[in-house]
Structure formats: C-alpha cells, structure tokens
N, C-alpha and C positions, 0 to 999 in steps of 0.2 A: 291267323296263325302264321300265314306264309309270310304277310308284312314283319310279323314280330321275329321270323328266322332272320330277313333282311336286313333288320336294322343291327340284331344281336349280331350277323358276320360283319356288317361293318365298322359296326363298334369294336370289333375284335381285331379286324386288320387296321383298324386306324391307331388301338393302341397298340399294335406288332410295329404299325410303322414309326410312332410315335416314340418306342421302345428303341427303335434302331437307330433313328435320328438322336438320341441320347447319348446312345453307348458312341454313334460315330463322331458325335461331337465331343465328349468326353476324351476318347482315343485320339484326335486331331489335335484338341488342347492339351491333353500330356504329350505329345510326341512333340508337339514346339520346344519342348525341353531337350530333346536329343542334339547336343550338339551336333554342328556340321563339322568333322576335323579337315575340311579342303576347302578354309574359308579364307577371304583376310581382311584383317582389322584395325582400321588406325587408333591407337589406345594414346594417352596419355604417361610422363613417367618412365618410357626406354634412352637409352643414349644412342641406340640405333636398331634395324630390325633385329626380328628373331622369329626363328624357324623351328617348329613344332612337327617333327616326323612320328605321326604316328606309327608303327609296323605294323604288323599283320596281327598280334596280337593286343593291338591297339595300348601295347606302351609307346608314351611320350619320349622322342630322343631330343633334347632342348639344345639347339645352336643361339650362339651368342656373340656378340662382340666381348662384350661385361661379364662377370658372375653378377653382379649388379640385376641384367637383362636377361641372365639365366635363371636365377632365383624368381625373378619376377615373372617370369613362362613356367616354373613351376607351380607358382601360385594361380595363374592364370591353368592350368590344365588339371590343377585339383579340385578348383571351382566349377572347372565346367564338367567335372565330370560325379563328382563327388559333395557338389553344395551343402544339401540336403544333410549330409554325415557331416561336415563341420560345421554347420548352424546347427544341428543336435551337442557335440560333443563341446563346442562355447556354453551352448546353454544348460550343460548339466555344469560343467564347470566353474559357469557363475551362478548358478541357483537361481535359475529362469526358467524352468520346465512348467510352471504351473502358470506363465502367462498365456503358455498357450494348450495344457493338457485339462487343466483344472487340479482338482482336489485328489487326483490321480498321484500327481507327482509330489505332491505336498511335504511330504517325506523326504524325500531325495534332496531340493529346497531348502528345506531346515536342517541338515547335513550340511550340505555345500557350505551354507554360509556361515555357520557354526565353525569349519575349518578353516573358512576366506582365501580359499585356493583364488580364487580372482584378484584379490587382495595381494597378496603376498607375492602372486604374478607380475603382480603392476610395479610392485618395489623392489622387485628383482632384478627389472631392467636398467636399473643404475650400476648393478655389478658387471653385467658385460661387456666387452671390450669395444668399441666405436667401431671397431669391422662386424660384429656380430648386430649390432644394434642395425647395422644400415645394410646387412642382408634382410634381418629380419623385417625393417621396411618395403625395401624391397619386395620381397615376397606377399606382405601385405597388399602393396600396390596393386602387385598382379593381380590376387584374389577380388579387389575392389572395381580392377579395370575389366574382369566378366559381371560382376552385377551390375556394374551400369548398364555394361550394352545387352544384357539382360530387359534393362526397364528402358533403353532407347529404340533396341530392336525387336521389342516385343519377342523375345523367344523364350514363349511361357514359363514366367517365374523363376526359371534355374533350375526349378526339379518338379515332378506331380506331384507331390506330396505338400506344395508351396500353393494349390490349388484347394485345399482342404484346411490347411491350417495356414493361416493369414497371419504371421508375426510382423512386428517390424523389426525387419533386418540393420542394423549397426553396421559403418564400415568396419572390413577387419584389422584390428590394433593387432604389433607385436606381441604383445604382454596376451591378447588369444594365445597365440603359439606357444607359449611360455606355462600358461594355464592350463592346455590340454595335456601336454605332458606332465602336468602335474597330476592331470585326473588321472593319468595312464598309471601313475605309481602308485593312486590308491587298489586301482582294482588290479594292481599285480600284488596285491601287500594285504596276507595274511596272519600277520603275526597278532595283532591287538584279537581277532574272534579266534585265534587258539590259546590265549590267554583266558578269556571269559571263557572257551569253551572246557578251560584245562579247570577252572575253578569251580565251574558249575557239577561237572564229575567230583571232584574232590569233595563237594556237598552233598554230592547223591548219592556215592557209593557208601555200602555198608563197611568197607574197606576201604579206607581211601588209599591206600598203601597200594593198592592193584589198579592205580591209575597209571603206574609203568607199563600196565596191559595193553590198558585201554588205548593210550597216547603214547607208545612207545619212544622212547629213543633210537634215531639211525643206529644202525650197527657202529659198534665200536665203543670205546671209552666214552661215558658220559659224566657225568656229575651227581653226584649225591640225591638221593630220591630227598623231597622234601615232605612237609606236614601238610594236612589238609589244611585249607583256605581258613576257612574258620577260627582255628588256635593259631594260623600262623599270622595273621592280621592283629588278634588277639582279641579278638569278636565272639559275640552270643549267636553259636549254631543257629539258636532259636531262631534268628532276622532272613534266616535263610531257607524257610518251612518252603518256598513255592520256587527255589530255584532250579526243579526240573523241567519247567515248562518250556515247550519247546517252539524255536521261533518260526514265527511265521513267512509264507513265500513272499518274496521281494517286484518287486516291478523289475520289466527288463530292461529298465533304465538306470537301473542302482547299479552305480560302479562294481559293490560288491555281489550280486544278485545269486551267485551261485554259489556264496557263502565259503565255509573256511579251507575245504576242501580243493577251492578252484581258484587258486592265485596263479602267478604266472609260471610257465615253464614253458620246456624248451630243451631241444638238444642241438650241442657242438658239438664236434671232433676235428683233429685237424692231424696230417701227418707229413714230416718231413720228407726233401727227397731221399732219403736214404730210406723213409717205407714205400716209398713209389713206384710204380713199375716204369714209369714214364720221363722219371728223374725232376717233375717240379712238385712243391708245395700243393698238398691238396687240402681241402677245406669243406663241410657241410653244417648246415643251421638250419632249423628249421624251429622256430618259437611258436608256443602254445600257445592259442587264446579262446574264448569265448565264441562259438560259429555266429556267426550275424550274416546278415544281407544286406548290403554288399561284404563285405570282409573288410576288418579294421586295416588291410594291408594294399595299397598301389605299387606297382610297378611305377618305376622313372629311371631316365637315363640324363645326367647331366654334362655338360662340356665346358669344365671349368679352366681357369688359365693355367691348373696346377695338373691339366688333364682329364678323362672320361672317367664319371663315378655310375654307377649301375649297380640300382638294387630295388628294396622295400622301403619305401616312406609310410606314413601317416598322417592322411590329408587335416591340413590342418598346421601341419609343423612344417621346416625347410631341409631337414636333415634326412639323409637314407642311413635306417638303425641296422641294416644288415643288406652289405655288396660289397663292391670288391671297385680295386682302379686296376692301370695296370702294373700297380707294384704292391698293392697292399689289401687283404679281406678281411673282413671282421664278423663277429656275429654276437649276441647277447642271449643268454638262459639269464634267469631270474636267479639270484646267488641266494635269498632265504637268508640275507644277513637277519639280524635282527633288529630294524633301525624303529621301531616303536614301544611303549610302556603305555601301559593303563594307569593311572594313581590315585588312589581314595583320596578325597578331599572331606575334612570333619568340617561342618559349617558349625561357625559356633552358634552355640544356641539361644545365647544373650541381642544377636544381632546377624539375620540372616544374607546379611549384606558381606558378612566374611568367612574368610575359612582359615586353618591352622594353618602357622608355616614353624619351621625350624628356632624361630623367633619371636613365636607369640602371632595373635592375630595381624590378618590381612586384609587389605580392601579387594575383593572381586572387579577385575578389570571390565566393564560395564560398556553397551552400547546398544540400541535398537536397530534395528532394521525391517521395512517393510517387503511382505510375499506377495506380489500381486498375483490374486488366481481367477482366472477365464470365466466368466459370467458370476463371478459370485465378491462377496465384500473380500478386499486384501487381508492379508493378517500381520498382525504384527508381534517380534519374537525378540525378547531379550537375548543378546548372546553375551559370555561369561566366559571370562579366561582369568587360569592361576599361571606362578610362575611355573609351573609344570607344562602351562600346554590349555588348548580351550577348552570350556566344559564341554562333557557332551550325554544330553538328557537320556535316560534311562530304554528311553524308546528305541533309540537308534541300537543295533548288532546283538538287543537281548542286551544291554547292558543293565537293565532293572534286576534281571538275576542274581546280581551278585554285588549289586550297590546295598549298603547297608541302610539303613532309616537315619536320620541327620547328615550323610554326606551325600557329594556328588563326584560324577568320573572324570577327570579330566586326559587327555590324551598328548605325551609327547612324541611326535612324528619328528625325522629328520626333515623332510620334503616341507613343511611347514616357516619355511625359511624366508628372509626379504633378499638372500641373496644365492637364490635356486639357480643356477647358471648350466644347469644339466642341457640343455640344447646345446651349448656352446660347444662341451664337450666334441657330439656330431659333428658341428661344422668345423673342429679341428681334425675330427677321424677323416673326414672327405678329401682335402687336403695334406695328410700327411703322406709322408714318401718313406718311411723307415717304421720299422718296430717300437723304437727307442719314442720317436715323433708321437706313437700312435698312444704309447704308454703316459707319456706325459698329457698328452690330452685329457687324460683321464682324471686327471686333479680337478678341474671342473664342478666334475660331474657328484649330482646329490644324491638323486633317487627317483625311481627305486633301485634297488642295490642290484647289482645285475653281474654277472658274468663276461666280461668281456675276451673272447678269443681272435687271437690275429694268427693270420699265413702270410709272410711274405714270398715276394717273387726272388730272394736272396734264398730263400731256402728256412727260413729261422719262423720258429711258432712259438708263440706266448698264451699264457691265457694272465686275465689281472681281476680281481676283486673292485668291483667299483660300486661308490656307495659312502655316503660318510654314514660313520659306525660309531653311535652313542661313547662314549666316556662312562662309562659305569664303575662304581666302586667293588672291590673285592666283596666285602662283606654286606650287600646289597638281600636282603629280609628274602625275597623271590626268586633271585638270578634275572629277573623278568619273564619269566613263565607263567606267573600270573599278576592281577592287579596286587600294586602294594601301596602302602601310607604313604600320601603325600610331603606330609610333616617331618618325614623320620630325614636325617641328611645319610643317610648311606643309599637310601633310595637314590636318591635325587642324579640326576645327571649334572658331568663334572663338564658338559659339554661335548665335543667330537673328538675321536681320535684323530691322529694326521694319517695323512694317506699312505705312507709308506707302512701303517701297519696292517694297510688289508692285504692278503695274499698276495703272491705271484710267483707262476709256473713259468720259466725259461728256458725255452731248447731242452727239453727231457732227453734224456739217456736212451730212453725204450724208441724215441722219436715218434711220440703218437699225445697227444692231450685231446681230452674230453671232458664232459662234463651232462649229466641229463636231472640237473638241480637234487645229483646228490650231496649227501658230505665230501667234502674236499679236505680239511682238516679238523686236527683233532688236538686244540689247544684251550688251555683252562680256560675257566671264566674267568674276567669281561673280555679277551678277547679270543674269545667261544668260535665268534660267526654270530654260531645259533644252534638253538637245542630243536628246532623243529624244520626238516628240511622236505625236500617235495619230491624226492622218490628213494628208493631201496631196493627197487627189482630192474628197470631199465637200466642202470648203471650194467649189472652184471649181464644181460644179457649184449651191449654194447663192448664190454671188458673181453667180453670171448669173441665177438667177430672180427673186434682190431686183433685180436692174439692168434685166432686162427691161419693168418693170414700173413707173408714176411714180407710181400708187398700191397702194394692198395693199388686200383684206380678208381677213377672217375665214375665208371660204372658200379664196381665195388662198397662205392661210398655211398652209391645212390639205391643200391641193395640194400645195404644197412641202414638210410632212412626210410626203406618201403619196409623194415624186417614185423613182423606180424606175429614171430613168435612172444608168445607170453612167458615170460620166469617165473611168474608167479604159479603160474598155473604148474610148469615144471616142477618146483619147491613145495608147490601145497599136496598136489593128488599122492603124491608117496603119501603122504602125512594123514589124511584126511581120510582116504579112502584103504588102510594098508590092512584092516581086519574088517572090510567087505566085500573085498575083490575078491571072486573066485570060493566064495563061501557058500554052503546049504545046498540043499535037493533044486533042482530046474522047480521053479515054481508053475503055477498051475498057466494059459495065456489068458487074458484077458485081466489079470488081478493086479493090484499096486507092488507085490514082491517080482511078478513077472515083467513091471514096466522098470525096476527100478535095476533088477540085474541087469535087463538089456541098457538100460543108461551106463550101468557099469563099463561092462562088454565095449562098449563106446567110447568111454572114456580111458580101459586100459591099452587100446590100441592107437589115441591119439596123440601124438606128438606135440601140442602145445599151441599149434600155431592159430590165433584167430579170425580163420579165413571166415568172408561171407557167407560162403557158400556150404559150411560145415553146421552139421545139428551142435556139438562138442562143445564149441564156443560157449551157444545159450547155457547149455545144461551146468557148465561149471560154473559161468558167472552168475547163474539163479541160484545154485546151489549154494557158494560163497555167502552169497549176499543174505539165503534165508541162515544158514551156519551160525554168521554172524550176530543178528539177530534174534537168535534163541539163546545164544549165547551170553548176550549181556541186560536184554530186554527186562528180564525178572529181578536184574541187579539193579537196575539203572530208570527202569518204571519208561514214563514219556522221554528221558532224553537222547533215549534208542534213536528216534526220532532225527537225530543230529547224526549217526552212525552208519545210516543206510549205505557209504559208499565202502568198499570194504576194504580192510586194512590188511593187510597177507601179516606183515610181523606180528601182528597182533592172533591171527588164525594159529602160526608159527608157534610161537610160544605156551600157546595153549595146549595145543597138541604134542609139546614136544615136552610139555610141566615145566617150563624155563621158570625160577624159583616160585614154582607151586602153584604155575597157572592153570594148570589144569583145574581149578575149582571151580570155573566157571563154566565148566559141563556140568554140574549139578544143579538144575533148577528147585531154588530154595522153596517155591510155593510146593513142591511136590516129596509125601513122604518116601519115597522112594528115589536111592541115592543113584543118580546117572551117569555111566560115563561118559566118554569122548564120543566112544563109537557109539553109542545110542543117542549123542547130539548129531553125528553124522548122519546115521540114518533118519531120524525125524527130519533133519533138515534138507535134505534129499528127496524126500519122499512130497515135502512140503512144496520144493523147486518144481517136481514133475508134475503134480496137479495142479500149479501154475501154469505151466508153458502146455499143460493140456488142455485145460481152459480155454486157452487163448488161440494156440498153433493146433489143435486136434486129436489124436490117438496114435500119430504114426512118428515115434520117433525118428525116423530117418529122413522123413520129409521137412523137418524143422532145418531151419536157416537163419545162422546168426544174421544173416544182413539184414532179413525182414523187421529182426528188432532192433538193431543196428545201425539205422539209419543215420545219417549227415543229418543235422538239422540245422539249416543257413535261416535263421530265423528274422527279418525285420523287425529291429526294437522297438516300434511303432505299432505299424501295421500287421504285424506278424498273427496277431492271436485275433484279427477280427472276421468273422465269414464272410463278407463282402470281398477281401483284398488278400487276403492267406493264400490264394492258390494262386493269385500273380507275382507276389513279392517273394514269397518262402519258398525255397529249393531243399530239398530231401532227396538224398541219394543213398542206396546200397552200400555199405564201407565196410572193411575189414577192419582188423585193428581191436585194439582194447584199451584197458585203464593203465595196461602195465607194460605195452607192448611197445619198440621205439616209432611206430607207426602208431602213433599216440590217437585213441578216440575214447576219450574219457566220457561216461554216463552218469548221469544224476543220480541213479540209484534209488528214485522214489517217483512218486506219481503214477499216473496212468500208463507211462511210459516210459520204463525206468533203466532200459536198454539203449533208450538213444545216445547216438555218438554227438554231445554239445561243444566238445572243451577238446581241439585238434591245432595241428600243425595247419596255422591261415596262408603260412609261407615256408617253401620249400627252396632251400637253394645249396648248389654244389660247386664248386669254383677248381677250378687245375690250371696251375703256373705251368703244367709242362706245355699246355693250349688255354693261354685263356681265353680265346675265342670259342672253346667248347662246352665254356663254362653254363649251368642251366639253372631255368627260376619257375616258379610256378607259383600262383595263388589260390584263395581254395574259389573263388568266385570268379567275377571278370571284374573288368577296369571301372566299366562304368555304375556306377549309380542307380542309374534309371532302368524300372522294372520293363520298360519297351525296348530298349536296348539290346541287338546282339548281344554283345558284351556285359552284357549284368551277370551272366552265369556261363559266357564259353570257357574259360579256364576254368572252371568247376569241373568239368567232365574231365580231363586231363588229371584233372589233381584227386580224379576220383580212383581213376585208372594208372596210375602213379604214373604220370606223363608230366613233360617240363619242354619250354620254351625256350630257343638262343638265347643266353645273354651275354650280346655281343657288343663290345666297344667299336665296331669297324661301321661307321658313317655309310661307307654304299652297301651293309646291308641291312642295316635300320629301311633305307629309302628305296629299298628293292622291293616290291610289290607292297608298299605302304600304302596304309586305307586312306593316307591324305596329310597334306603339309599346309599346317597352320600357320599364316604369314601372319605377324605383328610389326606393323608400321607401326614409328612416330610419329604423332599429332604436331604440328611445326607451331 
C-alpha cells in the first residue's frame, strides 16, 4: 500500500511539474510576441531614419525625414502592435476566414465574396491620385518590414494567436487598406436589414398600416405611410406564409453580427469661440462601435511635412478618422444616409440563367469561385450579379423572408464601387490647413456616409454630409424602405447624386453644431437622406447641455461626453408609469404588489441618470424592454424576436394613442379588453421577477453595473473557456442605450443588459490650448493579451479619464516607454 502511495505522489507531482513546464513554456512563446519598443532595426524601403516615441501611454509619436518614412513607421507600429487584428480584418474582407476557422466562417466567406469587397478594392486603386497610391505603399512596406523581422528574429509569429492558427500570411498590398475600409462601411450600414426587416413586419402584422409604430419615423415631417409589401410588389401574400421567422445569431466575425439595430454611431459637437470661455474653437467625438478586444481603435501621432496630426486610426488603414493638427479637428458620426436598395429579380422561368430587366430578358453576370476550408473538402460557389447590384442568396441577413419563389435579391451599395477612393479623402483631411481645404476633401470620399465635423484654429466650425447618395427617381414603388422590382425603371438607380447636394452646416448663428446620428434634415424624397436614422433621444438631451450653458470648456465638453442621463427614460416614466405611481392601499411585504410599489417609490424619485451604481437603471430598462414585448409579441408571433432592443418613440406613441396606437395594449389572444396601464403593470411586474431571479429580494441592493457590464470581447478567442478570462475584459459602466455616454445592450440572451455597442474612442480638442486637448480608447494600444497595454486605457475609459494629446515632441519623449530606431538597410 505504502509503495503504491509513493508512486501515485509521484506521478502527481511529475504531472504538476509537467503541467507547469507547459504553461511556462506556453507564456515564454507568446510573450516573444510582445514587442520591445526601445529597439533598433535596420529595415528595408526608408529614405532615412525614423524614430518611434512611444509615451507613457504607449502611443506611437512617428518622426521622419519623409511622410514617405512616416506612413511607413505607421505601418510598422500597427503591425507590431496590432498584427493579429489586421490579418483578421484582410481576411474577413477577402472571404478567407474559413482557411483557417473551418465551417465556422463559412458564412461570412460566401457574403464577402458574393460582394467582392477585395475585388473592387483592387480596381479602386487606379482612381487614386499617385501621391495617395505611394503613401499607401508606403505604409504597406512598413507593415511587411515587421513581419519579416518577425520570421528573421524569431519574435514569436507577431501575435499568440499566430501560435494556434497557422495561416500563411501574404505581404501587405495597398488595395488591403482600401478593402478594410470597405469592410468598415458594411458593418456601419444598416439600411438593407431595415428594409427586410421593414417588409417582414408589413407581412406579419394583422395591420400593416401600424408599422409606423412599429418602425417609427424620426420626429418630424416624413413621408407618406405606404402599402404592405405584398400588394405593393404586387405579389401573392400567400409566398409569404413563413416570413416571421426569426433570424438566427451571427458569428462574431460577421461584419453585421449585431444586426439592424447596431450600425454605426457616434456623437460630435463643436462650438465656436464665441461659445467658449477660453476664446478658441472647441471640439468632441467620440464614435460608436461594437466592444472588442483590443478596440477597433489605436492611438498615433504623425509628423508630417504639412505638420503634427494626432488622433484614432484603424490598424490596417494609413489615415487618422478622428484628431486634430495644429490648425484643423475633425470627427465622423455615421450620417444614416441611405446609400443601399434590396431589388426583387424575376428569374425567368423558361431559362434560369436570366432574369427580367426593363428591356425583356437578361443574362445573369456569372462566375465561380472556390472557399477553401480548414480540414475539410473546399467548396465551390456560383456568384451572380444583375445590373442592380450582386445577387445575394436567401441565406444571408433573413433575406429568404421576403424573396418570393422564382426570384432572387440582388443588392445596390454605393461602396461597391471600382473607384472607392474613400481613404484618400483622410489623407487629404491630415493635411489640410483650412475649412474650405477640409470640405473639398470630402468629394473623395464614398462610404459609408458619414458625418463629417470640423473646428478650426480660425474660430469657424462646419459640419458636411459625406457619402455618395443613390440617384433615385421621384416616383420609385418603395421610397427604398423596402425591397422593390428590379425590372420596374422608376426603381432603378439613375446613378449618384453630385456632392454638393449632400448637406452642409457653416459657421451656425447659435455657434454650437452637433450631431448624435439624429435627423439633420428634413427634405422630400430622393433627396430624403433617409427615412431611418440612429437616434431620437441623445440628440435632445445633447440640445439642452449645449443650451444650458452661454459658454463651454473643455471640461464642459468632456461632461457632456461622460453625461449618463437617459432622455428616454425622462420621456417615458411620465408616460408609462402616470396611473401607477402613488396608487391603492400599502400592500401586504413580502407579496409582488409590495415589490412592485417599492420599484415605483424608486423610480419616482429618480432623476434619469444611468449610473452603475443605482438599482433604477435595471428596473426601467427590464421594465421597457418586457413593455415592449407584450406589447407587440401577440401581434407579431416570433418576429418579436427581432424587437428585444427597445424603441422609446415606439413606447411614446403608444402611450400617448399617436393615431390610435394605443391598440396595441390590447392583447388579441385575450377575451378581455386591456389597457395601457394593465400592459404597464403586467410588464413591470414581469421586469421584477426577472431581476429577482437573478439579483435576489432586495431591491436596493440591485446595481445596474452588475448587469451592465463592458464587454471587450475577443472575435476569436472570446467565447472559448480555455482563453475567455485572458483575452476578455468586462468592466462596471454606467451609461445606456439612450444616454450620450453611449452603452448600448443586446437586449436578448443570457445577458441582455450588457454594455456591447460604446464609445471605442473618446476625444476633446481646445484651440484656446491645444496642448490640452484629450484622447482615450476603450482598451490599450497593444494587441497582445500579455501586454501591459492590452487593457491600461480601459480602466481610464472606464472611469471617464483621458490622456495628453499633445503635438509638443519633448513631451511625447518625456518618460517614454521607449524609442524605436528604424535604420536604412544601405
């Protein structure tokens, strides 16, 4: 017995020791990825050195002789820090994910290529200008001149993740750069799945007429409600018995993966000196995206011949989409132009090789392509384009919903173009010196349609509409709200409009422009904009902090991006709650009327604001969301489903019978007729055995931030239990869906409170100092999950804290983590 303890502890401690020589070898080969930033490296490709100042928050300040050798230390400091993120973000954008994920991505893969964002990439680069072509060389180089000395210097693969999945890596071409910004415009671009999503309503509702509820229109003058999808295509309901079904979850690598609800946004503000306390040009931005880990967003600082640029890049691309010189700041919100159509294509039936045109039959523009995927046979995929735009199979966005039986969808994007010159645009913002300079830049620029805000050091603020903007006919069957006939010519696109008819806001009267991807204007169809825009309540509460106030600062400005009060929630509880508050006898303790007054009690003393730290928060956003839910679910069956985030004008006009919407407190399965307030209280009541479930018995102990968490999730590695608790960062936030301190929540799953969809970048800029100006990301700089830096500016950005961003050279190099020398190879 004794021998057999002896050998059993040996065996034990030999696999303890065995175990630890693993993980420490494991930890030593990923840490060979951690760059050194106090190295130097003779590269290939410079016209002379270049100097790599890290600072303390380990952004890169790039000295140069060249922009030439500037761009290329760009490229070189996004590579070393960032690899791993733009070898992802090439290969969703060429429809390469499945060579190295398998049958996983497969999906994704047949999208890409189906849209030939790589394609189109590549024939883009004949339209830019010979200065932009040999930056973006350039920058190329650099990125090519770290992975060599990657594979010369052995310092492990570039990233740990390059230890697990074995690609072969391609040097990086221009036409990359040109491609990821094109993948950036799809997943800022919601308009095609609120089209499907606008017609699949119109098929499910018993009403389709009360799809103005449903999918409201922003406030203000809109346009004509139109016919349900069905008669207005001129189709048999019947083909449409299954299109409430509802779509399924996406990989976290689909550009669009958080569906219609989560395109891009973002807020600007900007105010002249005459709002200033300070007397220069103030400016804030901070753009919306999807949380990830690391953050779609790096800090750089550049030193060009035309002067110091400092801001946010996008590893991967050469341009900063949001910073400032010393004469000029910009910033981008998602403007919700309209630059997409869905279009029925009738295949004819004699020969399924065509489809109708305006003209009689068509040949379907034809071509194959093979998907190579990871252990398994390749596949191979017809892909089909009309003159409308490429097909795209039923599968992809729930488009089978709403395809009829003999056709197919085809899809016109503007960004679909062989002569997308949208980076160029950047690399003229970088160097411009005036307003005027910054405006014209913007001709360029394709997509996605964006908001462009400038502050100059002159004193003068613009904001401009950028984005080419379909050509559409007056009398167009849809407006483009939903899919229409390919064949019909009023459909059809007349081509782009010219740029001078997208907006523009100059030097305002009031001296303040803004924008938090509301309506901006309010002009007929086809030059609309757009009928579906990406907010309705942060506007207003942004409209009162500039108006409260006769001058602004810098601190001021940077209040109003941390502001955490909800509008929404100000607008709805009068409404919602105005014949339950303070109603009936004190209920018995321990019973659901005794839990639910005291949630009342709660909420009529709370002021709005979505701090972490308050029960309030949970209670109204569970409330909302189940509200909503009862609300339309018996009307709408499964495509409720698609509804979980919740829509406040839509609550709004319910409650308020905006032409007779109140009907939709009547649940139809039930003989008994219900009102408002008996959906309010069901659905309250519904909220609180929720969040008692899950947080306990004691209202007051409940904390939105417990449900509220950051979720910095790895598009990879994020969801597997081996690697989730190194790579994934989750933090405490305040904040909500409506608040200007943006943390948008999924609204469904296991965990339907998390904060996904925030500000990845925050920055504030003052001409009266622009040395005082501040930036923050929501993650750190580096890449790599062993990294200081993979999450130090996470805690800063958690705590609404911001970093110098300073153009002054000695104090980049003032307690810098290290200065990356780049020799010439002779």
């Amino acid at each position: 017995m004794g021998t057999l303890l002896r050998w059993l502890t040996r065996l034990v401690a030999a696999g303890v020791v065995m175990a630890v020589l693993v993980v420490t070898l494991g930890w030593w080969m990923a840490s060979r990825s951690i760059p050194d930033y106090d190295a130097d490296w003779t590269v290939s490709g410079l016209d002379a050195p270049v100097e790599i100042v890290r600072n303390t928050a380990a952004v890169p300040h790039i000295f140069g002789l060249t922009d030439h050798d500037i761009y290329y230390g760009l490229g070189f400091s996004h590579a070393q820090d960032r690899l791993w993120q733009m070898l992802m973000l090439r290969r969703t954008a060429q429809g390469r994910l499945s060579e190295v994920f398998g049958r996983r991505t497969l999906e994704i893969d047949d999208l890409m290529r189906r849209l030939d964002i790589d394609g189109h990439a590549s024939r883009s680069l004949n339209a830019y200008s010979d200065d932009s072509r040999a930056i973006m060389q350039a920058y190329a180089d650099g990125v090519n001149a770290w992975m060599r000395l990657v594979g010369t210097e052995a310092l492990g693969r570039g990233a740990p993740e390059l230890f697990l999945f074995e690609p072969q890596i391609a040097p990086w071409r221009p036409n990359d750069s040109v491609a990821i910004s094109a993948l950036m415009a799809l997943e800022a671009s919601t308009h095609h799945e609120a089209e499907i999503l606008r017609a699949r309503a119109s098929l499910t509702l018993p009403e389709p007429d009360r799809i103005a509820d449903l999918m409201p229109n922003a406030p203000g003058t809109g346009a004509a409600e139109l016919g349900d999808y069905a008669s207005l295509i001129g189709l048999d309901q019947t083909m449409f018995a299954d299109a409430g079904h509802p779509s399924g979850p996406r990989d976290a690598l689909h550009p669009n993966w958080q569906g219609v609800n989560r395109g891009g946004a973002s807020n600007i503000w900007a105010a002249t000196p005459e709002r200033s306390a300070a007397g220069g040009a103030l400016m804030a931005s901070d753009p919306h995206i999807t949380l990830t880990a690391p953050s779609l967003w790096y800090l750089a600082r550049l030193e060009l011949a035309t002067g110091g640029v400092i801001g946010a890049t996008i590893p991967g691309t050469p341009i900063i989409l949001n910073g400032r010189t010393d004469r000029l700041s910009w910033g981008l919100t998602s403007a919700y132009l309209d630059d997409m159509d869905l279009f029925i294509e009738e295949i004819n039936p004699e020969n399924p090789e065509q489809y109708r045109t305006p003209d009689g039959w068509a040949t379907f523009e034809t071509r194959r392509e093979i998907i190579r995927i990871a252990d398994e046979a390749p596949v191979t995929i017809t892909l089909r384009a009309t003159e409308n735009g490429p097909v795209i199979p039923g599968a992809h966005w729930n488009l089978d919903s709403v395809t009829p039986p003999g056709h197919v969808m085809s899809l016109g994007w503007t960004a679909l173009s062989d002569e997308n010159t949208t980076i160029q645009t950047g690399l003229r913002l970088m160097r411009a010196r005036t307003i005027e300079e910054a405006l014209e830049a913007g001709e360029d620029y394709v997509a996605p349609s964006a908001n462009l805000l400038l502050a100059g050091a002159d004193g003068r603020i613009a904001m401009q509409v950028l984005g080419h903007m379909p050509w559409r006919l007056v009398d167009h069957e849809t407006q483009a709200r939903m899919p229409s006939r390919g064949w019909i010519p009023e459909n059809r696109w007349q081509g782009v409009t010219q740029y001078f008819a997208n907006p523009t806001f100059l030097d305002p009267e009031s001296g303040v422009l803004g924008n938090t991807n509301n309506k901006m204007v309010d002009r007929d169809f086809p030059l609309h904009v757009s009928f579906n825009w990406g907010d309705t309540q942060r506007i207003t509460r942004l409209s009162r902090l500039m108006e409260a106030r006769e001058v602004h600062t810098r601190d001021s400005f940077i209040e109003a991006q941390l502001d955490t009060v909800s509008a929404a929630a100000r607008n709805l509880l009068p409404l919602v709650a105005r014949d339950l508050w303070f109603t009936g006898e004190p209920a018995a303790p321990g019973t659901p009327e005794r839990r639910r007054q005291r949630a009342l009690s709660l909420l009529a003393d709370w002021n709005g604001e979505m701090n972490q730290h308050l029960p309030e928060p949970l209670i109204f956003a569970s409330w909302m969301r189940h509200l909503q839910q009862r609300l339309i679910r018996d009307d709408i069956g499964p495509l409720a489903d698609e509804f979980w985030q919740v829509e406040p004008v839509f609550i709004e006009r319910v409650f308020r019978d905006i032409d007779g919407a109140s009907v939709w407190c009547d649940l139809r399965a039930s003989t008994l007729v219900e009102n408002c307030t008996d959906a309010a209280r069901f659905a309250l009541d519904a909220a609180l055995q929720e969040l008692t479930e899950t947080y306990g018995n004691d209202l007051e102990s409940w904390r939105w931030g417990a449900a509220h968490e950051a979720l910095h999730e790895h598009p990879v590695l994020g969801e597997t239990r081996l690697f989730s608790w190194i790579v994934n960062i989750r933090q405490a936030t305040s904040g909500g869906d409506f608040t200007l301190n943006r943390g948008a929540a999924p609204g469904t799953g296991p965990e339907p409170y998390l904060n996904t969809h925030a500000a990845g970048y925050r920055g504030v800029y003052d001409f009266a100092d622009p040395d005082s100006s501040v930036f923050v990301i929501a993650t750190g700089q580096s890449g790599h999950p062993l990294s200081r830096h993979y999450d130090d500016l996470g805690e800063l950005w958690r705590r609404g804290e911001y970093v110098p961003m300073t153009l002054d050279p000695e104090l980049a190099r003032a307690g810098n983590l290290g200065i990356t020398v780049l020799t010439p190879a002779e």
